[in-house]
N, C-alpha and C positions, 0 to 999 in steps of 0.2 A: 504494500500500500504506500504512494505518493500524497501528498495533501501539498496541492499549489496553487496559487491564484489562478481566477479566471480569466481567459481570455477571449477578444471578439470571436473566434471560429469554434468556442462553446455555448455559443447564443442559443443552439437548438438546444442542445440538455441542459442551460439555462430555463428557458422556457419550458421544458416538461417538468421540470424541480419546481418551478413556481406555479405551475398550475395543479400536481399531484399537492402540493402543501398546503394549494389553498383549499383545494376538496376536504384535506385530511382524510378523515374516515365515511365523508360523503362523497354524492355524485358530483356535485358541482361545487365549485369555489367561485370567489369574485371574480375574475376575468370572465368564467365561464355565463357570469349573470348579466353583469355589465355590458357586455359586449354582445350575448347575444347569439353567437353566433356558431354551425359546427366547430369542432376539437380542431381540424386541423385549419381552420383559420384561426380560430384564435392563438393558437404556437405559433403562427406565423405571426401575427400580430404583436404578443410575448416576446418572439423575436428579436423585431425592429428596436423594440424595445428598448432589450437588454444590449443593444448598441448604439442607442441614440447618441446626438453630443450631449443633452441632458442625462449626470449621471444618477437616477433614481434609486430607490433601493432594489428594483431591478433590474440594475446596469452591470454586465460584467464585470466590471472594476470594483461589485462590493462583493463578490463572494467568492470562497475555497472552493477546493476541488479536489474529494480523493478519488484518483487513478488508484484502479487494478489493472496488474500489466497493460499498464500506459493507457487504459482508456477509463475516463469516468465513469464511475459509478453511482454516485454522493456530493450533495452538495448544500452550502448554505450560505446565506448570507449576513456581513455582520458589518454597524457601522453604526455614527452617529444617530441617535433618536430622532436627535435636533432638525424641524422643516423637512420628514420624511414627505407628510401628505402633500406640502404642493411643488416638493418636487417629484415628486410620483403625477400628480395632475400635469404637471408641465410635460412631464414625456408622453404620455399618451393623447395632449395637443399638437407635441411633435409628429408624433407619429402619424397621426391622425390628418393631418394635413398633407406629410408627404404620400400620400397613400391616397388622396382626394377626398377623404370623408366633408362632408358639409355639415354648416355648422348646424344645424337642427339635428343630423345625426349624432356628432358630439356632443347635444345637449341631453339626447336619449339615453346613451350610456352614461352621463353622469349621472341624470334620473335612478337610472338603475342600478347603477352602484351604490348611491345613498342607503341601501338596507341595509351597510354595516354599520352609522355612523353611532347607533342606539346603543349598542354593543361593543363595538373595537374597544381594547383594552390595549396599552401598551408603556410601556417607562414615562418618565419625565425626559426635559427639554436634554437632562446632563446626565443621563444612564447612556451606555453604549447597549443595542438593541440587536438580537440576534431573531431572522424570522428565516423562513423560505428555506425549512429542513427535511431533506427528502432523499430515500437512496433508492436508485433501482432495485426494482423487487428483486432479481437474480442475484444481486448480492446483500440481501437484510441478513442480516444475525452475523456481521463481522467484526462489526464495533465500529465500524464505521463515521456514524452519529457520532461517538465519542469521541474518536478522536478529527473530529473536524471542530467540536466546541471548545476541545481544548486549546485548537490553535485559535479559533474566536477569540478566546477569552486571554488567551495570551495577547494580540494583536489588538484588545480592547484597552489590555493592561496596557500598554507600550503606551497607546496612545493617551496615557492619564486616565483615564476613567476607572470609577470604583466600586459603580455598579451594572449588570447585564442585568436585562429583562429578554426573554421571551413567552410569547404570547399563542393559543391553539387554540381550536375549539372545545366544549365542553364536551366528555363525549370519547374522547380520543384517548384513552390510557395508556393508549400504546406509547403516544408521544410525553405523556405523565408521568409515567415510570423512566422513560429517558433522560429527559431533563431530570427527574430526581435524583437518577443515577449519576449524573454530571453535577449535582451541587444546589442545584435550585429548589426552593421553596414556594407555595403558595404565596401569593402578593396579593390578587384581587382580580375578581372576576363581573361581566355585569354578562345581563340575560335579557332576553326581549322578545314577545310572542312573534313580533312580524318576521323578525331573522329567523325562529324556528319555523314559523310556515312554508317561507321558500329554503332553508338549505335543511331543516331537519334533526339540525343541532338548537341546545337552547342559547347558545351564545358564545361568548369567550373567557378564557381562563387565562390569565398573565401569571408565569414564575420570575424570581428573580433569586439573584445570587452574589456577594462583593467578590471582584476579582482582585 
């Protein structure tokens, strides 16, 4: 096992990491709701993305990478908390326009993103924020996970920060038991009927951990 940063020509298993994480242990995740649209546009879409010049929380440049003989398997992403949402909104205007979307259609997907605003849980302005943790199914039960948060949380250390938060749905033990395994704690969770009517979970759970 390698763990090394991401780069532009892992945009596509960028984008499968970040849509398997946003599902979690459901069908769909926020891209999937937002946007709308079949699986393989939207990874196309995740894509662009994750290469924009705006770099959002998912842009290449925020997240690890463990290789098994040299091909990805795992990944996640970690970085300041600090102005996550509108530069996450700023890339997908980027994208969005080179791609010719209009703006009424970019108004629709913000619409319909809004269903997590009830619920999203995640650090303050001065935690370093770890989200979008996902390993190809043919490689789960390696440690994978673990040690990709270790270099997070090393790489959070470096950077000054003294707390991580990561954030999952309710629901997900799988990802509960993981994060506890690496250190983290219950912090706080909120819940909300309209987010469990469209995704099925009752909302979200935040851990966090001092590194």
């Amino acid at each position: 096992m390698t763990i090394r940063s991401a780069r532009p020509d892992d945009a596509d298993f960028i984008a499968k990491t970040i849509l398997s994480s946003q599902r979690g242990y459901r069908a769909r995740g926020w891209f999937d709701v937002a946007l709308g649209w079949p699986e393989a546009q939207c990874l196309d879409f995740i894509a662009r993305v994750a290469v924009a010049d705006t770099a959002s929380m998912w842009h290449v440049s925020q997240f690890l990478i463990a290789e098994i003989d040299g091909k990805p398997a795992a990944a996640l992403c970690a970085l300041p908390a600090a102005g996550t949402g509108p530069a996450a909104w700023r890339a997908i205007e980027e994208v969005a326009a080179a791609i010719g979307l209009a703006a009424p259609e970019l108004e629709v997907i913000r619409r319909r993103g809004a269903y997590t605003r009830a619920c999203w849980v995640q650090g303050g302005e001065g935690d370093w924020m770890i989200e979008h943790v996902a390993t190809d199914p043919t490689h789960r039960g390696r440690g994978l996970v673990q040690a990709l948060i270790a270099h997070a949380l090393d790489k959070g250390r470096t950077a000054g920060f003294a707390r991580a938060t990561i954030s999952f749905l309710i629901g997900n033990e799988a990802a509960g038991r993981s994060y506890s395994k690496a250190g983290f704690v219950f912090a706080e969770e909120k819940r909300d009927p309209a987010f469990e009517a469209i995704i099925g979970a009752p909302g979200f759970r935040m851990f966090a951990r001092t590194i």
